[in-house]
BAGU-430796 format. One line per 5 residues: number of its first residue (from 1); their letters; for each residue y, z, x of C-alpha. Coordinates in steps of 0.001 Angstrom, whole numbers. Layout:
<torvexs>
NUM> A> Y,Z,X ~ ... .
</torvexs>
This chain:
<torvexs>
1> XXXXX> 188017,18187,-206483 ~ 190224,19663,-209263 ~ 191639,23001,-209312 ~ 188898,24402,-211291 ~ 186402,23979,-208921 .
6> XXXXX> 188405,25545,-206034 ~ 189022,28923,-208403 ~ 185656,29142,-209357 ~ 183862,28381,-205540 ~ 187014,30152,-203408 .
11> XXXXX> 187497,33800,-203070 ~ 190845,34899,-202497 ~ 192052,34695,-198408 ~ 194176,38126,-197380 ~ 196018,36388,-195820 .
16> XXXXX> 197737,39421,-193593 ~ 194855,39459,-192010 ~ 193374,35759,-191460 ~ 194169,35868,-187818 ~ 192207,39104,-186914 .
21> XXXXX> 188845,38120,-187685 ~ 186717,36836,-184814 ~ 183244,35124,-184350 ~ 181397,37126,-181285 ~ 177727,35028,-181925 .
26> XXXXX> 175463,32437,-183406 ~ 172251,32174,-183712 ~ 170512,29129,-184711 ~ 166909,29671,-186593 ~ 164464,32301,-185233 .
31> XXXXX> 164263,31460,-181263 ~ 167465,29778,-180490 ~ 166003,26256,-182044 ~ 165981,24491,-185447 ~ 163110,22895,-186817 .
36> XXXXX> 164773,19184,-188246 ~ 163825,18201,-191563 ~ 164028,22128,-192878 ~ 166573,24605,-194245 ~ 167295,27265,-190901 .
41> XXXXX> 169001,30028,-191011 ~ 172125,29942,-188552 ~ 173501,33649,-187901 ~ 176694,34524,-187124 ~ 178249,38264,-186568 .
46> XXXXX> 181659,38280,-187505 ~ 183976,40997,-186505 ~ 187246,42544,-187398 ~ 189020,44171,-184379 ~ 192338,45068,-186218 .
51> XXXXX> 193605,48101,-188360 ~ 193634,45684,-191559 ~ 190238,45473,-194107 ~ 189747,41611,-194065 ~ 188695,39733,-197423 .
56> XXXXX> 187792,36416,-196993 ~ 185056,32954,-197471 ~ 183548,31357,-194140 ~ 182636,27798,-194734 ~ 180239,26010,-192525 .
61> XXXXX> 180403,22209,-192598 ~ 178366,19441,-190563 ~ 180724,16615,-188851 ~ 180584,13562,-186622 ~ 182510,11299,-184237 .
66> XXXXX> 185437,11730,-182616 ~ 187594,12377,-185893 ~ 184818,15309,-186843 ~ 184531,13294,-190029 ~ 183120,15859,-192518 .
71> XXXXX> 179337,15324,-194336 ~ 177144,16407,-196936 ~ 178771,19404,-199128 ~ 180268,22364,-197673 ~ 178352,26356,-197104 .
76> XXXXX> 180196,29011,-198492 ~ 179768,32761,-197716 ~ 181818,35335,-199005 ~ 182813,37907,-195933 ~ 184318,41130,-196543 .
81> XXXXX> 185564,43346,-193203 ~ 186611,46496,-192802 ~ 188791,47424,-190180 ~ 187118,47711,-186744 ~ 183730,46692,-187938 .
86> XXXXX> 181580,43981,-187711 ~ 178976,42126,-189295 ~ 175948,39112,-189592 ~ 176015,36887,-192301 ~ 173992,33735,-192617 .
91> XXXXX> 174016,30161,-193343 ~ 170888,28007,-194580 ~ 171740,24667,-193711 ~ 168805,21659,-193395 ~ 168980,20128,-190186 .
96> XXXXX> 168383,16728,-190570 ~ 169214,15485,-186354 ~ 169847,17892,-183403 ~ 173322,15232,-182675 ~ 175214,16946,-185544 .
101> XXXXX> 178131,18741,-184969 ~ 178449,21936,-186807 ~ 181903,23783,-187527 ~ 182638,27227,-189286 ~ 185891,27857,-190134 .
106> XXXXX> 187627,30287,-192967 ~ 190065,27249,-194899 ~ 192871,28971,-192459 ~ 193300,29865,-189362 ~ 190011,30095,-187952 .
111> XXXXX> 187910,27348,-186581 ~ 184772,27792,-184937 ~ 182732,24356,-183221 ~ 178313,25850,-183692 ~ 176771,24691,-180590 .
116> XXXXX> 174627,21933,-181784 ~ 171180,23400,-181802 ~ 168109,22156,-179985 ~ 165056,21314,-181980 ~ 161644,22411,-181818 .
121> XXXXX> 158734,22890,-183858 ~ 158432,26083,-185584 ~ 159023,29655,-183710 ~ 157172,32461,-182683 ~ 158871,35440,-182133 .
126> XXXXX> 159145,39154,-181212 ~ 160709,41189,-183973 ~ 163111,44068,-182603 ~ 164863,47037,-183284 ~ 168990,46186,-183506 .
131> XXXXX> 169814,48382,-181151 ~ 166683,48235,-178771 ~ 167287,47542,-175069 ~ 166603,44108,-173614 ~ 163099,43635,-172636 .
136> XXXXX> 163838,41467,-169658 ~ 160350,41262,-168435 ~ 159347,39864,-171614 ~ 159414,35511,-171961 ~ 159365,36265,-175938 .
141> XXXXX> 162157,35099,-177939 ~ 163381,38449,-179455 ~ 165028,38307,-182601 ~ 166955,41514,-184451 ~ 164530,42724,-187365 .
146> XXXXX> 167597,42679,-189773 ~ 168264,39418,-189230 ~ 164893,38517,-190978 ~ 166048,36454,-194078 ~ 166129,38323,-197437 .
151> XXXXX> 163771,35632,-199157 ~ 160928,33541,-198343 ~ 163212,30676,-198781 ~ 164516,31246,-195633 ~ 161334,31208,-193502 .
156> XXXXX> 160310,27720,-193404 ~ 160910,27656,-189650 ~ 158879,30752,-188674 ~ 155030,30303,-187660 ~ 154312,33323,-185803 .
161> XXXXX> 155728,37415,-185711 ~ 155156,39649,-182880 ~ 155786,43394,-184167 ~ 155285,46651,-181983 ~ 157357,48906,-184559 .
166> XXXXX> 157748,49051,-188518 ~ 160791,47488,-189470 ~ 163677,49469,-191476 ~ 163544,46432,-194024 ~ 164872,47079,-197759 .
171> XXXXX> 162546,45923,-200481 ~ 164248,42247,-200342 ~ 162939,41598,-196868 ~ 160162,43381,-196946 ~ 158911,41069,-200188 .
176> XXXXX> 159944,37972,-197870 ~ 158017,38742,-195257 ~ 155086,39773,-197036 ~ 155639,36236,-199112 ~ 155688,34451,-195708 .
181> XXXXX> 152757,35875,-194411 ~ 150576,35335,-197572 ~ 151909,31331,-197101 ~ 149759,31428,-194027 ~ 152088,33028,-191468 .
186> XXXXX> 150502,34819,-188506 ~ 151524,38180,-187522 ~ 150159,39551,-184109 ~ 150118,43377,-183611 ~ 151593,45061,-180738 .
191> XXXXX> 151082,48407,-178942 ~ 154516,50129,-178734 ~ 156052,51949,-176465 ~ 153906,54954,-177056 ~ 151013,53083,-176350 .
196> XXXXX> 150130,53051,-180077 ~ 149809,50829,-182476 ~ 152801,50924,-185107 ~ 152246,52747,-188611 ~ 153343,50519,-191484 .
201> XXXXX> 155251,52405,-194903 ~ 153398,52003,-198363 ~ 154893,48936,-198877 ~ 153647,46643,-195411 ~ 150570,49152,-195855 .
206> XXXXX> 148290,45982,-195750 ~ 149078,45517,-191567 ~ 147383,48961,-190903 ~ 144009,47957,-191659 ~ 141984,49103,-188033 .
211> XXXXX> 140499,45641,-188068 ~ 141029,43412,-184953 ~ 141322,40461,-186767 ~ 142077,40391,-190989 ~ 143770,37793,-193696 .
216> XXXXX> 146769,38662,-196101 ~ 146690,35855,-198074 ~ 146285,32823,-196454 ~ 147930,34719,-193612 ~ 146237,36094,-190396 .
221> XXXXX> 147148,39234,-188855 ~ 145649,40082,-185317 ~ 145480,43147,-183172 ~ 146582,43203,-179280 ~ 145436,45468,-176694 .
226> XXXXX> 148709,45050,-175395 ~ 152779,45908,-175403 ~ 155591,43868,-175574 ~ 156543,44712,-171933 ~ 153419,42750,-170718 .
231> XXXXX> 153669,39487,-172636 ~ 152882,36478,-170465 ~ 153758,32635,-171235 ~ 150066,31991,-171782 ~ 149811,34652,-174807 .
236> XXXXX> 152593,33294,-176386 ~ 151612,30167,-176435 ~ 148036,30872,-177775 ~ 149966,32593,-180638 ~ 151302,29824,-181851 .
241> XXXXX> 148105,27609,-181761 ~ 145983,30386,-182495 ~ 143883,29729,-179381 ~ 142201,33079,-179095 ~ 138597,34421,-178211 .
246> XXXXX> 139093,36176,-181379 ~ 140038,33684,-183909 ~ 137675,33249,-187032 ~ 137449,29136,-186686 ~ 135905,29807,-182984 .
251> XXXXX> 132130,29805,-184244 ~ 131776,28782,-187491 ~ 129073,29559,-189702 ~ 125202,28259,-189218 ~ 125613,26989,-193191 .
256> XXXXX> 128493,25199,-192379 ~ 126993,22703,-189775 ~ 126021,20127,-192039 ~ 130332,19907,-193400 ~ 130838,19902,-189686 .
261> XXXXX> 128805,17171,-189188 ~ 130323,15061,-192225 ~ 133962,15921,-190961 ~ 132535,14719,-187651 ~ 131799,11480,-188910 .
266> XXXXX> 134178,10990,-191717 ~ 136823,11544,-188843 ~ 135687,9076,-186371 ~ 135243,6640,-189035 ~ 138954,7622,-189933 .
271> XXXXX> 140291,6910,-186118 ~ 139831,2841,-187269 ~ 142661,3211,-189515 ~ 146400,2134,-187669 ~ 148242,5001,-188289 .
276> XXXXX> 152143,5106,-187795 ~ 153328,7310,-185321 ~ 154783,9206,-187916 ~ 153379,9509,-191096 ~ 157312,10330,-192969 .
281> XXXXX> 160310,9052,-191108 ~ 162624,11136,-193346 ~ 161055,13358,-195742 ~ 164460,14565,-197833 ~ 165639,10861,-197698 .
286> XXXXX> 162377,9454,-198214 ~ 162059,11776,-201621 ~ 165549,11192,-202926 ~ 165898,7740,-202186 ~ 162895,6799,-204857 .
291> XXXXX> 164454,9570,-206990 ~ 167576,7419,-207246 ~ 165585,4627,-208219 ~ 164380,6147,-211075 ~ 167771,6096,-213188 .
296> XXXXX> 167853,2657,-214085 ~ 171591,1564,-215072 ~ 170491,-1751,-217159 ~ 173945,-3018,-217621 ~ 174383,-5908,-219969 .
301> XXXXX> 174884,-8564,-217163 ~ 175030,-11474,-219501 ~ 178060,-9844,-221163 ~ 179512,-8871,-218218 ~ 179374,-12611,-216401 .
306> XXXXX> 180706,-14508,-219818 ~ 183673,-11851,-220152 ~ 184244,-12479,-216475 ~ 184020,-16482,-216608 ~ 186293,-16097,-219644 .
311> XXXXX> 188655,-13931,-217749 ~ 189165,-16706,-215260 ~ 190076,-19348,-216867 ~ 192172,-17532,-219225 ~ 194455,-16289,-216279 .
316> XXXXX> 193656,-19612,-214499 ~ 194647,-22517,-215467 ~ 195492,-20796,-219429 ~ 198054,-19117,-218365 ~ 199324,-21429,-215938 .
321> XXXXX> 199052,-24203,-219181 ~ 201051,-21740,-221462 ~ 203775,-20957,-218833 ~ 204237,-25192,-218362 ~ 205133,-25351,-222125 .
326> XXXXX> 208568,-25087,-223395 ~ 207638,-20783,-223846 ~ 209556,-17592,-223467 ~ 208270,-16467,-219745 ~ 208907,-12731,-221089 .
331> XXXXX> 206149,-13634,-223758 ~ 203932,-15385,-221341 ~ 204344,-12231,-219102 ~ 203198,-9800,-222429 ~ 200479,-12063,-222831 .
336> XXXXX> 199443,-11701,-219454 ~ 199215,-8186,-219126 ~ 197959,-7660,-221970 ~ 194980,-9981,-221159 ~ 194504,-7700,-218411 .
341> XXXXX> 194935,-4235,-219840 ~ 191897,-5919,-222904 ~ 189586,-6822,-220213 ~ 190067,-4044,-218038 ~ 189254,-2081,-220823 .
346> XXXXX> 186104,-4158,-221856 ~ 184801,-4198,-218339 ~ 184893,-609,-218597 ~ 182982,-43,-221726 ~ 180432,-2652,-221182 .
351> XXXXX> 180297,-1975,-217382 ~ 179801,1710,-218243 ~ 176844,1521,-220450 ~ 173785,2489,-218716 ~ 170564,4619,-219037 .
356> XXXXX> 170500,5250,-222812 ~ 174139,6918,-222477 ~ 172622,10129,-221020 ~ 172745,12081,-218150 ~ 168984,12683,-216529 .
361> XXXXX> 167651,14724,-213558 ~ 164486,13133,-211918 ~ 162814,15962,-209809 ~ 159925,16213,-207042 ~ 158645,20042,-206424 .
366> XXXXX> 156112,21667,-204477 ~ 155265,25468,-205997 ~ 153289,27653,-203795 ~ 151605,30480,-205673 ~ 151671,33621,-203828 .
371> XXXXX> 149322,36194,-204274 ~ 151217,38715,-206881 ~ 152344,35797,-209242 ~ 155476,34591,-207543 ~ 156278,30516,-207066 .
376> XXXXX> 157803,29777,-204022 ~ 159377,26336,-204924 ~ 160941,23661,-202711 ~ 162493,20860,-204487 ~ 164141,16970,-204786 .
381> XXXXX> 166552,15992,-207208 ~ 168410,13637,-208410 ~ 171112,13946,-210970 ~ 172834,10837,-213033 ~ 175916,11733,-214594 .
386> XXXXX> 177615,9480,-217807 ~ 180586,12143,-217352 ~ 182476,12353,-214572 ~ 183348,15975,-214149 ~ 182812,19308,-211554 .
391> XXXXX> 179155,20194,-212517 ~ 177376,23525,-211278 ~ 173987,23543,-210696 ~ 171712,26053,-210102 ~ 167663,26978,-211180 .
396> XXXXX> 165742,29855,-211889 ~ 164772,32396,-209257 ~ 165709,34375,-206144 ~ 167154,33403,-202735 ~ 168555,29603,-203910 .
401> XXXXX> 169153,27304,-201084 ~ 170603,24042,-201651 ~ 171530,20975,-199746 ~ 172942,17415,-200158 ~ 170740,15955,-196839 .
406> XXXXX> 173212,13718,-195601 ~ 174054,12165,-192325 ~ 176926,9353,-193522 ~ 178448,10390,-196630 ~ 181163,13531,-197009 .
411> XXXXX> 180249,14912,-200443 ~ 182640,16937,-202589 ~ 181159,19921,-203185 ~ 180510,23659,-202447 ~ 176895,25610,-201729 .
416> XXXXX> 177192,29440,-202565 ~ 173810,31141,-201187 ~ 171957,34254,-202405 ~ 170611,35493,-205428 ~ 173638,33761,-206944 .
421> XXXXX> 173242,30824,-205069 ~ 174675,27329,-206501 ~ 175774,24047,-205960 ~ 179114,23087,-207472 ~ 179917,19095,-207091 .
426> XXXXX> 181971,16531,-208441 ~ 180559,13942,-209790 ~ 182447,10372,-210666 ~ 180992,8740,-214364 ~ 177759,7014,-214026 .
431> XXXXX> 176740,7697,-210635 ~ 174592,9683,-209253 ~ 174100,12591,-206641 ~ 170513,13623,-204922 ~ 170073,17441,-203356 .
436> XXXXX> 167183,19673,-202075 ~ 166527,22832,-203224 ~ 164854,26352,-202524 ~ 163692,29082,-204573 ~ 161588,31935,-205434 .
441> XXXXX> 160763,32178,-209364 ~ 159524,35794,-210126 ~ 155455,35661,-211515 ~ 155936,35253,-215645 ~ 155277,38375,-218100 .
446> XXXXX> 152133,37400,-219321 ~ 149326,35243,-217679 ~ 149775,31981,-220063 ~ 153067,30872,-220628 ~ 154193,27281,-222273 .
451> XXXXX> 157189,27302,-219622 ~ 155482,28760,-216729 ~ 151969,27593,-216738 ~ 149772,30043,-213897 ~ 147260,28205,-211832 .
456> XXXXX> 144626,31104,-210963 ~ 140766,30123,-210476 ~ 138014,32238,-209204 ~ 134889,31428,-207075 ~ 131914,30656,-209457 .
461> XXXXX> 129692,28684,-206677 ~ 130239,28450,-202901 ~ 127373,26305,-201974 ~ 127728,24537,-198715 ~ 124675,23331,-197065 .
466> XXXXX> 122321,20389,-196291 ~ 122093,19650,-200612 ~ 124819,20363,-203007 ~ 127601,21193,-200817 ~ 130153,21876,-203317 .
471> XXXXX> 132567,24633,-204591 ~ 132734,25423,-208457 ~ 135779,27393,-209659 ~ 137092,28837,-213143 ~ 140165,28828,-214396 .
476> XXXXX> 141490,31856,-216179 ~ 143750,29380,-218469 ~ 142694,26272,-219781 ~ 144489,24325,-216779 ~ 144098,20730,-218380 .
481> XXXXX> 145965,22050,-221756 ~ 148692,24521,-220070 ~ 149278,22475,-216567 ~ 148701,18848,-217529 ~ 147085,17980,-213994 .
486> XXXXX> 147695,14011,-213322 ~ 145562,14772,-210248 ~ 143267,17727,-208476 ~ 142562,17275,-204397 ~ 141611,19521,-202371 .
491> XXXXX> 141684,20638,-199090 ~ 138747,22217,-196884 ~ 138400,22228,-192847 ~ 140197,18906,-192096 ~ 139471,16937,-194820 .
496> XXXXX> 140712,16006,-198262 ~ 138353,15793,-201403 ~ 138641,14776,-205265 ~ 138130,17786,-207723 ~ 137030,17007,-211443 .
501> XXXXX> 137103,19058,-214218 ~ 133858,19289,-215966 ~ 132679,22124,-218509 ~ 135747,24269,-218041 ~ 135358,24197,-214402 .
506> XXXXX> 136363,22649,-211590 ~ 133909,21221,-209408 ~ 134974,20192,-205588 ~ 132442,18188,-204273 ~ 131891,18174,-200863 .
511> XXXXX> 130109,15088,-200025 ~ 132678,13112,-200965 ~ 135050,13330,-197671 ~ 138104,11908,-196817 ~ 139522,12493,-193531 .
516> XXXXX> 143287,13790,-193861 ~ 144240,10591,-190532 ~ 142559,8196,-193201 ~ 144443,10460,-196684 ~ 148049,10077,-195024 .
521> XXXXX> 147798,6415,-193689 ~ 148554,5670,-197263 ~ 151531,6747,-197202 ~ 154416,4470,-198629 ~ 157131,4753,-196114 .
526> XXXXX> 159871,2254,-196681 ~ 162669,4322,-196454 ~ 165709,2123,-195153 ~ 168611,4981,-194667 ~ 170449,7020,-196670 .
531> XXXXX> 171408,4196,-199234 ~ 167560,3764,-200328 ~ 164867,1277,-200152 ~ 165072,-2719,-199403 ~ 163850,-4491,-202319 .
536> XXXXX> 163937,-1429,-204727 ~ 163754,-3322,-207977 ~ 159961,-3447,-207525 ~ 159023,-3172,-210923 ~ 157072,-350,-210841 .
541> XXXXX> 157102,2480,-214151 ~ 158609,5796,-213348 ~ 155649,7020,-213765 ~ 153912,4924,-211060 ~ 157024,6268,-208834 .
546> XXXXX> 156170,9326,-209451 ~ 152333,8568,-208307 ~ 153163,7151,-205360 ~ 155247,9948,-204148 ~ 151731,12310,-203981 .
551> XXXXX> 150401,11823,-201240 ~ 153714,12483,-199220 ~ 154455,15601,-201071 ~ 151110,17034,-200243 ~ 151948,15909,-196400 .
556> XXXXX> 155197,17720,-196632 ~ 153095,21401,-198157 ~ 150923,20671,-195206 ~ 154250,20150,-192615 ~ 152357,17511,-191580 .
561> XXXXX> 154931,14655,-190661 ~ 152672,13100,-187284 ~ 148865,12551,-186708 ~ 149112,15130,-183689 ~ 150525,17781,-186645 .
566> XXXXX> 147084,17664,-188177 ~ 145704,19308,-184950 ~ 147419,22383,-185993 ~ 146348,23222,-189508 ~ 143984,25406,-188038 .
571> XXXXX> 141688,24758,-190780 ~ 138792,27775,-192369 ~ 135506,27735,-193735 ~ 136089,30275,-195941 ~ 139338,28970,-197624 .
576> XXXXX> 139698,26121,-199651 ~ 143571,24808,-200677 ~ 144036,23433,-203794 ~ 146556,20410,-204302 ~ 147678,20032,-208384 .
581> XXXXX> 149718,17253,-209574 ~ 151384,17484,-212816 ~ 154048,16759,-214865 ~ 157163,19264,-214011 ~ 157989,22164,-216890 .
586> XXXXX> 161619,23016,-218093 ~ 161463,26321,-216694 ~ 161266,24850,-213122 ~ 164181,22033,-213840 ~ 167809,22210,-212652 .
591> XXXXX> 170263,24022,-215073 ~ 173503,22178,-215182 ~ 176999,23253,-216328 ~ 180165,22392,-216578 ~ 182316,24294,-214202 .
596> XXXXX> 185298,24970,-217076 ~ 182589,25992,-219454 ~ 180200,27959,-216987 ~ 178431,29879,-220041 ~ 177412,26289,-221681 .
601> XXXXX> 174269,24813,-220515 ~ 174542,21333,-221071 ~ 171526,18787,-222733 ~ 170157,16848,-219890 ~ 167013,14362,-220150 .
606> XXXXX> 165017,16408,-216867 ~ 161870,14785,-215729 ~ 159767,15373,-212896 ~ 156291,15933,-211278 ~ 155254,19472,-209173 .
611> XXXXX> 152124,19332,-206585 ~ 151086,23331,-207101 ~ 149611,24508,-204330 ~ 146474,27388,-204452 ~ 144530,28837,-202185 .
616> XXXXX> 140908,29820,-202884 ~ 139306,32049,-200792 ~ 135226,32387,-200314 ~ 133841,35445,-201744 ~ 132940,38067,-199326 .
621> XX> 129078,38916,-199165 ~ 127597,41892,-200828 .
</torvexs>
């Protein structure tokens, strides 16, 4: 990569001091254990035994085989040290196969080889104070409270917080776990050591309702008779699977039999169906391969094989004709090379021309709404470049993650995380490169926005029983004008229905089942490796691309990559999740720039689809 991109990614190395700084620790996601498929957050403290301050950039990079071969783009994270101190900073990378080698190192002296990290599904741990003594007693993975990532973008591998004292969390934290929770995190109460439960500040005020059992958001948040001290295996295992005598889905409701029944039926007559034994092989690479195939390079072939055929026999037999004539051999030699500087030139133009001479991002997004406004937003891109240049990319919000995904291609390219978080690449002409993304987007100034369409709805009609069995919602916006919805499902217990807008409302109907075994057998999953799909030229419209790609983004909000995976959704009778497809706004799409002229955005043809994803809650009764 050129000099530019090095001064604008690298931060100067002291370089009296390069040898002092040491790596005591790592931790890998929130128990030990990454979730694959995921951003996790890898910690690592970092100290500075010396008399010298230490000013430096620690770079984390995935390798493989014996030559530790480098892949995918590089982390970067700024570290500053004073002398004798010490320090956590953290890395975000997506884990894509627990066989990865991992490798921090500061572009000097220091080299560090990451344990590779065994995988699991998501964690359940016990939050504690820094400084706390062990709890050896205790079989809970315990995890330093200010190691909790400072957005909700890092979270993706947590399902379940145990918490017997308020954490000393600034507001950046605090708002990330708060975020989490209202995803549908679960948060179990402890006694502490006082024998009392702990007393939240204003701002986690919502966990010190006296209630044994309450929702934040789609959330749950129990109450344990019970310290940390006297955890057992069992417990901790029920709080993952939320296997207690007190959980809300253990009775359900006498008007919900008849949905029970329906489910009951709808499912068995889903177990017919020949499901895979994974409904996504490779969710990232699934995604961006079909984003690649969007940017169709039509070349003019026809051009290109008569310039070729005519190359050929001009070199052979022309030029052997010419050089048999009675001909200057210094003018046969002109001619020659200047046949080959002409068509090396035309190949070039003609060979060049592709895509309407434009550079386009095709994106995939899931937005989850949170309850003050917020969009958490995880995304798939894929950007075409006609100029070959260092690009920097980056997108609107909070706590930007970012990712190239890949397992057998070294990619040249930096990640900064953070609020300033970025990905600076190079990219050749007329070729393309694919990333994930994470963000959090701040809720918009006013409740209707043409960039930022909301997606709010209350309850008008919760009628399940024997007859109607439907829900009814409003919108606060006209959805169809401001959102654009190509399509509404929605999802209630376990299983998936159609939603149609009638009247200004949205009407769910409940009789019309589909059970989610029978929903994600349709997935298309024809994913053939990093380098895309067999057969891709399948004639299909972008916008059918885009149509087929629904159902698997509505999998991935769910996490739902297996059929056993749909045994833990825990599903509620009093919550209903909303699943809207629509065309992606500018506001949401990639910003790109060129890295010599950072201050210019640049004119890019962005396209894209987002599934938004709402949760409706049943009104309480009177």
């Amino acid at each position: 990569m050129r000099s530019a991109l090095i001064a604008i990614a690298l931060l100067p190395l002291c370089s009296s001091s390069l040898r002092a700084v040491e790596i005591d620790s790592v931790i890998w996601g929130f128990d030990g254990k990454a979730v694959l498929d995921q951003f996790n957050p890898l910690s690592v403290l970092v100290s500075n035994p010396t008399t010298t301050a230490y000013e430096g950039q620690f770079v984390l990079r995935n390798t493989q085989g014996l030559g530790g071969e480098r892949l995918g783009a590089k982390l970067v994270e700024p570290v500053y040290l004073s002398p004798n101190s010490s320090r956590w900073i953290q890395f975000f990378p997506y884990v894509k196969s627990e066989y990865t080698e991992w490798v921090i190192d500061d572009q000097a002296d220091i080299r560090f080889s990451v344990p590779r990290p065994k995988t699991d599904t998501s964690a359940a741990i016990l939050l504690t104070e820094p400084n706390r003594l062990s709890l050896r007693s205790s079989p809970a993975k315990r995890f330093p409270d200010d190691l909790f990532p400072a957005s909700v973008t890092g979270t993706d591998g947590l399902k379940a917080v145990l918490v017997d004292h308020p954490p000393r969390w600034e507001h950046a934290r605090r708002q990330a776990f708060l975020d989490w929770l209202s995803k549908g995190g679960v948060v179990h109460l402890l006694k502490g050591e006082s024998g009392e439960f702990p007393s939240f500040p204003p701002a986690l005020s919502v966990l010190n309702q006296p209630l044994e059992r309450f929702r934040v958001g789609a959330g749950r948040v129990y109450r344990h008779n019970r310290t940390s001290s006297n955890l057992d295996k069992h417990f901790l295992e029920n709080a993952v699977t939320l296997d207690f005598d007190t959980d809300e889905n253990s009775a359900a409701d006498a008007d919900d039999a008849a949905v029970d029944e329906q489910v009951q039926n709808l499912r068995d007559r889903g177990n017919q169906y020949q499901l895979h034994d994974k409904f996504v092989n490779d969710v990232a690479g699934n995604v961006m391969a079909r984003l690649r195939q969007m940017t169709n390079i039509e070349h003019h072939w026809a051009i290109i094989y008569l310039m070729s055929l005519v190359y050929i026999v001009l070199v052979f037999p022309g030029f052997f004709v010419l050089a048999r004539r009675k001909i200057d051999y210094r003018a046969v030699y002109f001619a020659l090379i200047g046949t080959v500087v002409v068509f090396s030139v035309g190949f070039h133009w003609v060979g060049r021309r592709g895509y309407g001479e434009s550079t386009q991002i095709n994106s995939l997004a899931i937005v989850r709404h949170l309850p003050d406004g917020a969009l958490d937003v995880s995304g798939w891109s894929n950007l075409f470049a006609t100029d070959g240049a260092d690009y920097m990319i980056d997108h609107t919000g909070a706590g930007k993650i970012y990712s190239t995904c890949q397992e057998v291609e070294a990619v040249n390219g930096l990640i900064n995380t953070g609020v300033q978080g970025q990905f600076v690449v190079d990219i050749p002409p007329f070729s393309s490169r694919s990333f994930a993304y994470r963000a959090r987007v701040d809720a918009p100034e006013s409740d209707v926005e043409e960039n930022m369409p909301t997606v709010d709805f209350d309850v008008v009609e919760w009628d399940v029983g024997d007859h109607t069995s439907r829900i009814v919602l409003s919108a606060e916006s006209d959805v169809v004008t401001t959102v654009k919805p190509h399509a509404i499902r929605a999802l209630y217990r376990d299983s998936i229905y159609a939603g149609k807008w009638a009247d200004g409302k949205l009407v769910i109907d409940l009789r019309g089942a589909q059970p989610l075994q029978a929903f994600f057998s349709r997935i298309e999953n024809r994913y053939e490796g990093q380098y895309g799909f067999m057969n891709a030229d399948d004639g299909k419209s972008r916008e059918q691309r885009y149509e087929s790609l629904q159902t698997l983004m509505i999998a991935r909000s769910l996490n739902v990559n297996t059929p056993s995976d749909l045994d833990a959704l825990s599903p509620s009778s009093d919550m209903l999740r909303l699943f809207i497809y629509a065309p992606m706004n500018g506001e949401l799409g990639a910003r790109l720039r060129f890295v010599d002229e950072p201050d210019e955005t640049l004119p890019v043809v962005d396209s894209g689809y987002v599934l938004h994803v709402r949760d409706v809650f049943k009104p309480e009764k009177p």
